[in-house]
N, CA, C and O of each residue as an XYZ file, in Angstrom:
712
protein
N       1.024    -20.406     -8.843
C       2.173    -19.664     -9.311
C       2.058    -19.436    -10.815
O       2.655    -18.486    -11.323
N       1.270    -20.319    -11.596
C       1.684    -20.360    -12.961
C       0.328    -19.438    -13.446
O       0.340    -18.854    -14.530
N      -0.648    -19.385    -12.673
C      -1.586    -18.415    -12.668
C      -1.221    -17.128    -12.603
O      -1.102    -16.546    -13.681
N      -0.997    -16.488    -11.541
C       0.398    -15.593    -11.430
C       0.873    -14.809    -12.669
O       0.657    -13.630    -12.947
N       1.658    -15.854    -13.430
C       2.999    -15.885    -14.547
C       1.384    -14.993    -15.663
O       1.315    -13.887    -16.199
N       0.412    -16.101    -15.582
C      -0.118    -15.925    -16.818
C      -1.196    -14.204    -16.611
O      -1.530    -13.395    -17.477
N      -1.476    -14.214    -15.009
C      -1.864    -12.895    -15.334
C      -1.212    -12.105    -15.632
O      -1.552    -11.552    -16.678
N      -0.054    -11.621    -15.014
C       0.927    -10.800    -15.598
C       1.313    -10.678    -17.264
O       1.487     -9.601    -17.834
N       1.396    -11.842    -17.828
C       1.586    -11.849    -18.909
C       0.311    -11.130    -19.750
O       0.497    -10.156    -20.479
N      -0.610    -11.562    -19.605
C      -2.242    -11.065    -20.259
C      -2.352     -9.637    -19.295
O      -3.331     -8.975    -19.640
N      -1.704     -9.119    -18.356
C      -2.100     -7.769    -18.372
C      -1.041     -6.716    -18.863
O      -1.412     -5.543    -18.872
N       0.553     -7.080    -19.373
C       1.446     -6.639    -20.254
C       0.850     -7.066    -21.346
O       1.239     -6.208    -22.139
N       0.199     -7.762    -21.940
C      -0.247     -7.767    -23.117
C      -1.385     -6.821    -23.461
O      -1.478     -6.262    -24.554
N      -2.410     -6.647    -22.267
C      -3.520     -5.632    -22.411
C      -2.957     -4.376    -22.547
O      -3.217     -3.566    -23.437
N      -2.096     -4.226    -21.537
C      -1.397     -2.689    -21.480
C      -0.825     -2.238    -22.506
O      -0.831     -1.044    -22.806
N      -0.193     -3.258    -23.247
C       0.338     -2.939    -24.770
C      -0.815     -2.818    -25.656
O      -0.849     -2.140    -26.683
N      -1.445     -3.296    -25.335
C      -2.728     -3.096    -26.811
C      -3.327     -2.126    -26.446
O      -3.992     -1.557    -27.311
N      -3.333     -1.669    -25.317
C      -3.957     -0.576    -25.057
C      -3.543      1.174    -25.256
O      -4.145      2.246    -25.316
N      -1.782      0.547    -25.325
C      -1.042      1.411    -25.381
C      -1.110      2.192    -27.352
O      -1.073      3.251    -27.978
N      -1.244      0.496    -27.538
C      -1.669      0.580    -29.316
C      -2.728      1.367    -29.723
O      -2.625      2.215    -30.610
N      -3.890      1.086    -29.024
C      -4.749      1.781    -29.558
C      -4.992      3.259    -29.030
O      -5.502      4.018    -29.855
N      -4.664      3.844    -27.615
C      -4.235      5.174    -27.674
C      -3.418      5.595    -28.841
O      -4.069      5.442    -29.875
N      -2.569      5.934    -28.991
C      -1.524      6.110    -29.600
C      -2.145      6.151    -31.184
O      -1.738      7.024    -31.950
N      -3.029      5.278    -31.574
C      -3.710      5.063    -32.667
C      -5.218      6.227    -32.472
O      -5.803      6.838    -33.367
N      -5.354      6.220    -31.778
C      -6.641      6.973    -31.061
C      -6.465      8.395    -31.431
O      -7.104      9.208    -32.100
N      -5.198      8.396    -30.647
C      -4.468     10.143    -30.439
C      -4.382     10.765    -31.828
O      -4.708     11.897    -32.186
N      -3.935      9.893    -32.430
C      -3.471     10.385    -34.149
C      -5.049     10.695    -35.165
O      -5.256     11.720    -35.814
N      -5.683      9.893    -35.088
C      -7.280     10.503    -36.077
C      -7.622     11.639    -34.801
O      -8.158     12.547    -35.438
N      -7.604     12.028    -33.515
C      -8.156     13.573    -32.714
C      -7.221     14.347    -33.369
O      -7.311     15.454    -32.839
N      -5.987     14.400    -34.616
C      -4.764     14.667    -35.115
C      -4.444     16.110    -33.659
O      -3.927     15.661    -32.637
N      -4.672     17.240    -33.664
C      -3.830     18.017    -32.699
C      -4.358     17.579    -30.532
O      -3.634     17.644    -29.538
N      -5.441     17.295    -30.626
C      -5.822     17.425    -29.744
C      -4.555     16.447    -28.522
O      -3.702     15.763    -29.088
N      -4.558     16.471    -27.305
C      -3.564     16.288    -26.443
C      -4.435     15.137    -25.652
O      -5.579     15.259    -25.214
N      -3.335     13.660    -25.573
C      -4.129     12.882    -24.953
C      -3.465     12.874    -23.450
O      -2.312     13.234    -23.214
N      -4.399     12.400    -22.485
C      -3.987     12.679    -21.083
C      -4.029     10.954    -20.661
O      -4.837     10.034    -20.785
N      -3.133     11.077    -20.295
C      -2.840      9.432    -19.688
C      -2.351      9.142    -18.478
O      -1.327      9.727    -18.126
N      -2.936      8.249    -17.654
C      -2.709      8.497    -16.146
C      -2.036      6.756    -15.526
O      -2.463      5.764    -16.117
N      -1.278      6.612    -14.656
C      -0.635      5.436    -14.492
C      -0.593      5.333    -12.564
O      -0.066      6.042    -11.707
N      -1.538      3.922    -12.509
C      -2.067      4.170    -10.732
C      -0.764      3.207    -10.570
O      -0.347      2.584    -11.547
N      -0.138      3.112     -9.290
C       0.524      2.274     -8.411
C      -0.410      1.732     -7.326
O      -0.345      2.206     -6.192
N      -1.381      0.639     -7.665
C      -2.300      0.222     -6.727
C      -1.917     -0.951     -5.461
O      -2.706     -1.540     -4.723
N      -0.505     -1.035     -5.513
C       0.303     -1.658     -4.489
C       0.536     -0.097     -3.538
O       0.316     -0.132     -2.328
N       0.929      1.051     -4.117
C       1.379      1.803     -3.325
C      -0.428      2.544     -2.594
O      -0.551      3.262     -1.601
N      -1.402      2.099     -3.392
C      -2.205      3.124     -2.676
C      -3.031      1.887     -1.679
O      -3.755      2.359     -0.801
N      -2.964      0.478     -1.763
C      -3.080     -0.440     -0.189
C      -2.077     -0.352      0.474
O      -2.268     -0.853      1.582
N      -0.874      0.125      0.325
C      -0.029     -0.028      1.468
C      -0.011      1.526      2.291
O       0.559      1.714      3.366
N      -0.863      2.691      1.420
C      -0.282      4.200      1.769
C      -1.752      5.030      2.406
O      -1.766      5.909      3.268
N      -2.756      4.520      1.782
C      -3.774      5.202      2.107
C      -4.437      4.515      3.113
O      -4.335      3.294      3.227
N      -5.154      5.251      3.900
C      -6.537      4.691      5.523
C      -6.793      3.869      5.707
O      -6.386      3.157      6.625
N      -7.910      3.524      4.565
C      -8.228      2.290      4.262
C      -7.183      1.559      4.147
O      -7.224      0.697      5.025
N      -5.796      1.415      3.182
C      -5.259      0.282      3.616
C      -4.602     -0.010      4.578
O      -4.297     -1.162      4.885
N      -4.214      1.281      5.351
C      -3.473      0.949      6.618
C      -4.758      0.068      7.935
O      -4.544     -0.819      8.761
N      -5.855      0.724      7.636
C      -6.551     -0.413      8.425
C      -6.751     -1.460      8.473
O      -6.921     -2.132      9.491
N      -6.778     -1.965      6.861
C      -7.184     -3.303      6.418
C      -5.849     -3.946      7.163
O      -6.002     -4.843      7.992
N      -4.778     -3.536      6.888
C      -4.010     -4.391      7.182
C      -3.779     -4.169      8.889
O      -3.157     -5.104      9.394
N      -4.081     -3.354      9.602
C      -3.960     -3.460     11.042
C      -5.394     -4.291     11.768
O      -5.370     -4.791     12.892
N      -6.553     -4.296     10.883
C      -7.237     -5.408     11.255
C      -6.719     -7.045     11.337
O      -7.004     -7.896     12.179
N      -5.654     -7.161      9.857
C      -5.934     -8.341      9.726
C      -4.856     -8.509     10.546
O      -4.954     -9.605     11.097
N      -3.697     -7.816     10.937
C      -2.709     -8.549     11.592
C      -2.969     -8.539     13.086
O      -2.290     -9.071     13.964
N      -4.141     -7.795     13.211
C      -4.812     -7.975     15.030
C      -5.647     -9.373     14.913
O      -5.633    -10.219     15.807
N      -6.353     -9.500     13.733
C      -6.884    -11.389     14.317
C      -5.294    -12.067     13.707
O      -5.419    -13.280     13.872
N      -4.631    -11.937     13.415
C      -3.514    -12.823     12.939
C      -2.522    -12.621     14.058
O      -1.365    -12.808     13.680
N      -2.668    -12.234     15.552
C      -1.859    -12.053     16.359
C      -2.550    -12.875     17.048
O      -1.984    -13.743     17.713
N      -3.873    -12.756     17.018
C      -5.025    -13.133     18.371
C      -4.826    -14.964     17.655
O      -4.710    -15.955     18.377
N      -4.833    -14.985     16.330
C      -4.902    -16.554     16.231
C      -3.635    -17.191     16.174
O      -3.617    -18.397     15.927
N      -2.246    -16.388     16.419
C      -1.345    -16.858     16.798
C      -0.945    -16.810     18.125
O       0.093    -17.365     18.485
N      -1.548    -16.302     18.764
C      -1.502    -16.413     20.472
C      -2.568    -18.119     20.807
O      -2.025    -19.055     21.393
N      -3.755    -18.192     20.414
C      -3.975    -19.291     20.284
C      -3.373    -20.894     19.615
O      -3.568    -22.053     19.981
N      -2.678    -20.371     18.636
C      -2.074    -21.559     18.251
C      -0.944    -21.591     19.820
O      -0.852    -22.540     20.599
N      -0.194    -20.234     19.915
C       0.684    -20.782     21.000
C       0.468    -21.828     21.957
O       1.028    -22.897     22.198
N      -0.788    -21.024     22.568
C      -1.348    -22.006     23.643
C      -1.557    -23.420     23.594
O      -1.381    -24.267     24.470
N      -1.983    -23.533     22.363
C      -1.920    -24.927     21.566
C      -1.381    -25.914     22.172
O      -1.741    -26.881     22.843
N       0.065    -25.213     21.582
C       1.044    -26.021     21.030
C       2.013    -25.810     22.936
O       3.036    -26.413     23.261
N       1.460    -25.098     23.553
C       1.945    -25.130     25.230
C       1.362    -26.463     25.533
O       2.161    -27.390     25.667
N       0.126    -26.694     25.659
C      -0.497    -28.127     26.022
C      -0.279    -28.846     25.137
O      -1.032    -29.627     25.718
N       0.064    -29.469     24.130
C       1.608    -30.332     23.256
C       2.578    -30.256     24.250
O       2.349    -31.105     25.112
N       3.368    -29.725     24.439
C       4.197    -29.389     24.984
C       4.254    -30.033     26.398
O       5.236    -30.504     26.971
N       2.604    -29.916     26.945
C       2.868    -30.177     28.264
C       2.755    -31.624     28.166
O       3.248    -32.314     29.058
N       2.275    -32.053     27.370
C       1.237    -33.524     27.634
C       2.497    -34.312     27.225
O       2.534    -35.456     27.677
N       3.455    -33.956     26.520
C       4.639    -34.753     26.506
C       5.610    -34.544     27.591
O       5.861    -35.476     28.356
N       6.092    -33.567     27.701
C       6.679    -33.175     29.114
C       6.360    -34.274     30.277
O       7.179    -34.858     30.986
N       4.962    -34.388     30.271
C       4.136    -35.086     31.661
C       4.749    -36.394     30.852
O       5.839    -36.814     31.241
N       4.184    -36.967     29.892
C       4.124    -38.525     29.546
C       6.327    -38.752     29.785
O       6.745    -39.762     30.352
N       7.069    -37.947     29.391
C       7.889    -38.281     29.653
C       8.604    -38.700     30.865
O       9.541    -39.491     30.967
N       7.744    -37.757     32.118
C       7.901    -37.769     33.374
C       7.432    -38.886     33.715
O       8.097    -39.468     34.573
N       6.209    -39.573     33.228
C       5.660    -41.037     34.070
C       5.953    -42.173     32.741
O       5.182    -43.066     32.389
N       7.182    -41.869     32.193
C       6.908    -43.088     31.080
C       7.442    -44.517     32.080
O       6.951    -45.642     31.990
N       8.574    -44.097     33.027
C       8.935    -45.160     33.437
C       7.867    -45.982     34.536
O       8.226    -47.063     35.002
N       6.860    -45.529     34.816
C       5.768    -45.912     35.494
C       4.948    -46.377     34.956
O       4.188    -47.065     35.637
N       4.649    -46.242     33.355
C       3.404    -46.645     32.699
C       3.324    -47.760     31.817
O       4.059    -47.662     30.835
N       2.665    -48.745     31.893
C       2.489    -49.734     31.048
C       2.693    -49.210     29.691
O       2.513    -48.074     29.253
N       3.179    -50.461     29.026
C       3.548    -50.239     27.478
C       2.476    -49.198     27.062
O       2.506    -48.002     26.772
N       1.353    -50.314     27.170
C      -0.054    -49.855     27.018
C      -0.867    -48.193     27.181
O      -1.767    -47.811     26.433
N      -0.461    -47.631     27.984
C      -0.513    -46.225     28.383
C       0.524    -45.426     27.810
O       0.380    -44.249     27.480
N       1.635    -46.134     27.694
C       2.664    -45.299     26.917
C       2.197    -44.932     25.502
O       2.340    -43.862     24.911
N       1.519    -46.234     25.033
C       0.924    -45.836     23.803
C      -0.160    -45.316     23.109
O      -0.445    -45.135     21.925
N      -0.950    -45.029     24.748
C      -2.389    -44.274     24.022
C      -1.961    -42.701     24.182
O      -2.520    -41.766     23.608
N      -0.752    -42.597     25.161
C      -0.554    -41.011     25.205
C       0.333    -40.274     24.238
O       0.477    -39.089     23.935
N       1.087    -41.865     23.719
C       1.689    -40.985     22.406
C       0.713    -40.757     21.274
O       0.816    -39.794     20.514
N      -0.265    -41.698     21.179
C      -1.569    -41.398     20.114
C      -2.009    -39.974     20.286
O      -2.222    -39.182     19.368
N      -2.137    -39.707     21.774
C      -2.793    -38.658     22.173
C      -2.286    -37.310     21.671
O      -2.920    -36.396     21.144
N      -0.900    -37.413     21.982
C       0.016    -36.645     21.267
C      -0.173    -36.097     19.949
O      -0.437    -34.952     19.581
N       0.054    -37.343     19.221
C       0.406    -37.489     17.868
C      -1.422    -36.864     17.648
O      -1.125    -35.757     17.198
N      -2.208    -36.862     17.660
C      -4.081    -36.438     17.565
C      -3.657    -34.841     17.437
O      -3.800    -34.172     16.413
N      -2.967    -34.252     19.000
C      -2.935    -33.156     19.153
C      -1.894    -32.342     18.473
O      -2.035    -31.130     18.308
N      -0.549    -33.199     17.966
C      -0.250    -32.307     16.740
C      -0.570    -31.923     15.148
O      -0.276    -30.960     14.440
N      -1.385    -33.266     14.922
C      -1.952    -33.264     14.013
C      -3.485    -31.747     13.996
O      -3.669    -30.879     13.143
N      -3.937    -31.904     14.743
C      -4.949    -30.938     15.412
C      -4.335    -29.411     14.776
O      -4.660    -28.514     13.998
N      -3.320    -29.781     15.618
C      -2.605    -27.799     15.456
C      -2.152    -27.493     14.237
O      -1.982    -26.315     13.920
N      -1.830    -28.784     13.168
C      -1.001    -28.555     12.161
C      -2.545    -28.560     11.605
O      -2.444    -28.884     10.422
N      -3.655    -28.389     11.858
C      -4.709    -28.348     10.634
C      -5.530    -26.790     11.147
O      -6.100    -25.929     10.478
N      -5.273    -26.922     12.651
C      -5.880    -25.115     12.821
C      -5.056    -24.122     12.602
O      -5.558    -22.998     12.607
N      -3.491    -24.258     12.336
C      -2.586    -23.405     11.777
C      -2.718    -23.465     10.185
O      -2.119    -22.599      9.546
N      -3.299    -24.217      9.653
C      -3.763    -24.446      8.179
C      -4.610    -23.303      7.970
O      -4.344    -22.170      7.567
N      -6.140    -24.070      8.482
C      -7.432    -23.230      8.562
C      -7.261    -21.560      9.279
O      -7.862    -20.647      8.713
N      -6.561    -21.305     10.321
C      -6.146    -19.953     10.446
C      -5.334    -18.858      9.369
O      -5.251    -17.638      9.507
N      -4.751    -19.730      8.224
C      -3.812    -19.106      7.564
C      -4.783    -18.939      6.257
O      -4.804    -17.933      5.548
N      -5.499    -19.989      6.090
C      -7.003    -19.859      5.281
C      -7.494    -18.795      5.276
O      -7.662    -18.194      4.214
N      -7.777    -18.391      6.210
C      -8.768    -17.730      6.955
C      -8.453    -16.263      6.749
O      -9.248    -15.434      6.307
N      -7.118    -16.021      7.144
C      -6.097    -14.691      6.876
C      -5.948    -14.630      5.694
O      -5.593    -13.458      5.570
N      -5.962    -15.064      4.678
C      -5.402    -15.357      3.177
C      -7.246    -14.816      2.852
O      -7.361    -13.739      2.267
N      -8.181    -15.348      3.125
C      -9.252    -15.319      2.759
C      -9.903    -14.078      2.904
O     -10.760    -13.691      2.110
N      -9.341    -13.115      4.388
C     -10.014    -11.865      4.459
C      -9.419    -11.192      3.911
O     -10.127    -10.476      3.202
N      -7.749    -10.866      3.773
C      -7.323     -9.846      3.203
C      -7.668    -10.470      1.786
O      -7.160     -9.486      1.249
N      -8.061    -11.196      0.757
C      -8.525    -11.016     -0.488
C     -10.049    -10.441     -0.693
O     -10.427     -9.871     -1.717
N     -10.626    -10.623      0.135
C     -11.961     -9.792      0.366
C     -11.900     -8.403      0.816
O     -12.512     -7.406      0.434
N     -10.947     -8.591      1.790
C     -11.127     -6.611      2.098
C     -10.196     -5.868      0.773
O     -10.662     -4.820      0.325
N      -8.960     -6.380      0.187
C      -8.532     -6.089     -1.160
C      -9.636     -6.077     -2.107
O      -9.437     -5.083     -2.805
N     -10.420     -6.510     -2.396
C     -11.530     -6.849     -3.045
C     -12.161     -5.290     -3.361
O     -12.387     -4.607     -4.360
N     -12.295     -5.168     -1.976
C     -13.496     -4.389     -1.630
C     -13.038     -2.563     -1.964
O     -13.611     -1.498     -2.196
N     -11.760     -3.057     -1.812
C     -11.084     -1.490     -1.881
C     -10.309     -1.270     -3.430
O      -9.768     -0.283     -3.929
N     -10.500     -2.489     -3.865
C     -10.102     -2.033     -5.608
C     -11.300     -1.668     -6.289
O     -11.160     -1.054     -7.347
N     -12.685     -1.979     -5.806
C     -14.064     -1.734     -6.231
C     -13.917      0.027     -5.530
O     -13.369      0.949     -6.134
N     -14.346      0.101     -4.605
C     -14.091      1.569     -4.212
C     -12.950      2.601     -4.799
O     -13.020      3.828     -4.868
N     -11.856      1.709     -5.208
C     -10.374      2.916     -5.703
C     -10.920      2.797     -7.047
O     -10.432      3.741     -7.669
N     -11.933      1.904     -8.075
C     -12.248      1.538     -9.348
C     -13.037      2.920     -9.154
O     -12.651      3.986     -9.632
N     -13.587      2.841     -8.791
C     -15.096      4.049     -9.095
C     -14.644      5.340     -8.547
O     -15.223      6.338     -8.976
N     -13.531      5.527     -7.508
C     -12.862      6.861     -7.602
C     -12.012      7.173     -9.147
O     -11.932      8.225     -9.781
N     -11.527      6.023     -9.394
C     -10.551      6.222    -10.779
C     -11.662      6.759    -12.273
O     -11.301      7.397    -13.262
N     -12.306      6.511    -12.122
C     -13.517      6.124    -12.911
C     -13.939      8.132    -12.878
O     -13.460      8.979    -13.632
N     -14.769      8.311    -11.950
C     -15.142      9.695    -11.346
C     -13.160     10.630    -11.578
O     -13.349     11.532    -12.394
N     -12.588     10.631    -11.418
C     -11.268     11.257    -11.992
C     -10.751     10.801    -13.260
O      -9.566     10.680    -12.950
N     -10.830     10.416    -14.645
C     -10.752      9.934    -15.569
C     -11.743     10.948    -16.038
O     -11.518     11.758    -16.937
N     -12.740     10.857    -15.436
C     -13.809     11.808    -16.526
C     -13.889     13.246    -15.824
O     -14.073     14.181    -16.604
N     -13.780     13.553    -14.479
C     -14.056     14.684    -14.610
C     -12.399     16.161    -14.501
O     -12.298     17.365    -14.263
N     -11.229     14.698    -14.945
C     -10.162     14.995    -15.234
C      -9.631     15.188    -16.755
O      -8.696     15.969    -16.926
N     -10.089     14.633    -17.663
C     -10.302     14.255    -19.010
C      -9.061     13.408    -19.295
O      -8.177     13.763    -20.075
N      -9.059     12.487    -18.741
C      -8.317     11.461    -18.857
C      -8.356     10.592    -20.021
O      -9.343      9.897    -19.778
N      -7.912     10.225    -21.082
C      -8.401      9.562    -21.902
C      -8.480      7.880    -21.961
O      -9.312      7.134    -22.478
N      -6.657      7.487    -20.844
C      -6.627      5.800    -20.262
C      -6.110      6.323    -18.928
O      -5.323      7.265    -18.840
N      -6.648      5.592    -17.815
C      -5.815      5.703    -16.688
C      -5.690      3.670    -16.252
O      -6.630      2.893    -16.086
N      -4.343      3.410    -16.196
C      -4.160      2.047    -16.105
C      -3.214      1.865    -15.080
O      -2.554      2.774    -14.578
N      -3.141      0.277    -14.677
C      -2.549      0.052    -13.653
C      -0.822     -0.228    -14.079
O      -0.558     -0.925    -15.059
N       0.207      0.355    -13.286
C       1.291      0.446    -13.125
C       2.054     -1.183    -13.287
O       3.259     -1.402    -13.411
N       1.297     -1.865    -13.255
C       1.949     -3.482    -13.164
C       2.487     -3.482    -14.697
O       3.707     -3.437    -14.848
N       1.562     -3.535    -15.962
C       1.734     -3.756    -16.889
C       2.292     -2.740    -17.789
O       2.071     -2.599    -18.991
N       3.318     -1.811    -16.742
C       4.197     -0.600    -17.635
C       5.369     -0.894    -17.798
O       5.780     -1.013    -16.643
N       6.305     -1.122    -18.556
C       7.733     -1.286    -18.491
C       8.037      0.367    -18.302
O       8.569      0.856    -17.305
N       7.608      1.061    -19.406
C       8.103      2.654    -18.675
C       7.192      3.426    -18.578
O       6.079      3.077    -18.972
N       7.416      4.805    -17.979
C       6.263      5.770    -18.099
C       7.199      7.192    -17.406
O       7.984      7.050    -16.468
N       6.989      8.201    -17.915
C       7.175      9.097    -16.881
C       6.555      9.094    -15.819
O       5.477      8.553    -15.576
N       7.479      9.938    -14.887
C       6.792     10.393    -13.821
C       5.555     11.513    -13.745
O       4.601     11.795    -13.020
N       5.994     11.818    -14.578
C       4.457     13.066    -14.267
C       3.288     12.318    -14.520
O       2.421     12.583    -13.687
N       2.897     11.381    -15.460
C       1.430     10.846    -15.851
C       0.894      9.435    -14.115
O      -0.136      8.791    -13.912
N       2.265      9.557    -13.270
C       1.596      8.706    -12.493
C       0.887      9.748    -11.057
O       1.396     10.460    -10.191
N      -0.465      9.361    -11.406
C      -1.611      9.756    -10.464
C      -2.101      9.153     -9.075
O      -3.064      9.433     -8.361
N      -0.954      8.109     -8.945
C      -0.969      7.229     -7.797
C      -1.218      8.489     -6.360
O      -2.087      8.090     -5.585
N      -0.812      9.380     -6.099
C      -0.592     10.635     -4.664
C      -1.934     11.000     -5.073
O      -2.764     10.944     -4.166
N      -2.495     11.480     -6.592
C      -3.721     12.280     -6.111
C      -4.875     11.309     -5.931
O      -5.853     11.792     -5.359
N      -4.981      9.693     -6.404
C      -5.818      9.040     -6.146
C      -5.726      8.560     -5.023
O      -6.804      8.168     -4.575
N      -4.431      8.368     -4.057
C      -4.494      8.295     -2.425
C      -5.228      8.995     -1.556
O      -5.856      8.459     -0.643
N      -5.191     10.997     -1.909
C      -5.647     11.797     -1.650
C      -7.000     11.736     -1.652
O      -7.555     11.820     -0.557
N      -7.957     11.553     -3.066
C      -9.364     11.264     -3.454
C      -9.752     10.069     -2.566
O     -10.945      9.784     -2.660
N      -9.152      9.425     -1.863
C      -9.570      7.841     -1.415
C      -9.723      8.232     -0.095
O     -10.759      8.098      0.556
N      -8.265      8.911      0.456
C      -8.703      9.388      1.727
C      -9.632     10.145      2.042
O     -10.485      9.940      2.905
N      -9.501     11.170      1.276
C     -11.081     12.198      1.579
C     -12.465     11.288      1.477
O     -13.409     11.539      2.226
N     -12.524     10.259      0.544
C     -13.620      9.978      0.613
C     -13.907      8.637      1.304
O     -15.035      8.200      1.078
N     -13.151      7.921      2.070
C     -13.595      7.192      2.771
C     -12.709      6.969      4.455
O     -13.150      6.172      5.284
């Protein structure tokens, strides 16, 4: 969390210095017109192909490994069910290796509902990964053959107009090209 706090903070701080030195930039080109562009890269994983897939991949194994935990946690379910049904039949002794047994198998589920959530946490930061490298080098290729002078990410803006945000035509460029 405090990682978090501190990127945010160091990328409002970049965005301001960056904002500084445009602005400082703009003034020695004295008439020339600087073009400045502002991405919403939350809106282009949640809006464009690619991210609508990424995320319909991950929530198809995150269905498939919550149908398995179910099942799981059905045989939990049963193995107490049963031990409750023969407790009055079973030696102390048996009473207590099946509550062990128990107690093994919730412990079990509470560590593959761990490692599954791992696992989900782990791909969508890799397939995010993969598509800020790909939306980087579209931004990159539109910056220059747009004459862009900064195009930056929307996190570290307190304001901006609307017209300088390029978030729709870099959705557009992303879809066409992948």
């Amino acid at each position: 969390m405090e990682d978090k706090k501190q990127m945010r903070t160091f990328r409002a701080a970049f965005a301001a210095t960056l904002f500084f030195f445009v602005f400082f930039a703009a003034s020695s080109y004295g008439a020339d017109v600087v073009k400045i562009g502002i991405v919403d890269l939350q809106k282009v994983f949640e809006t464009s192909s690619a991210g609508k897939l990424v995320r319909a991949d991950i929530n198809k194994k995150g269905k498939k490994m919550e149908a398995e935990l179910k099942a799981e946690g059905a045989k939990v379910d049963e193995l107490r069910k049963k031990m409750e049904r023969e407790a009055q039949v079973m030696s102390r002794e048996q009473r207590e290796d099946k509550e062990r047994e128990i107690e093994i198998k919730i412990y079990d589920l509470k560590r593959l509902k761990k490692r599954y959530n791992e696992e989900l946490m782990k791909l969508q930061n890799q397939k995010l990964e993969e598509m800020k490298k790909e939306i980087f080098e579209i931004v990159q290729d539109m910056g220059k053959k747009d004459g862009f002078l900064l195009i930056i990410e929307k996190i570290g803006v307190l304001y901006s107009p609307s017209t300088i945000d390029v978030t729709d035509q870099l959705i557009e460029l992303y879809n066409a090209k992948y």
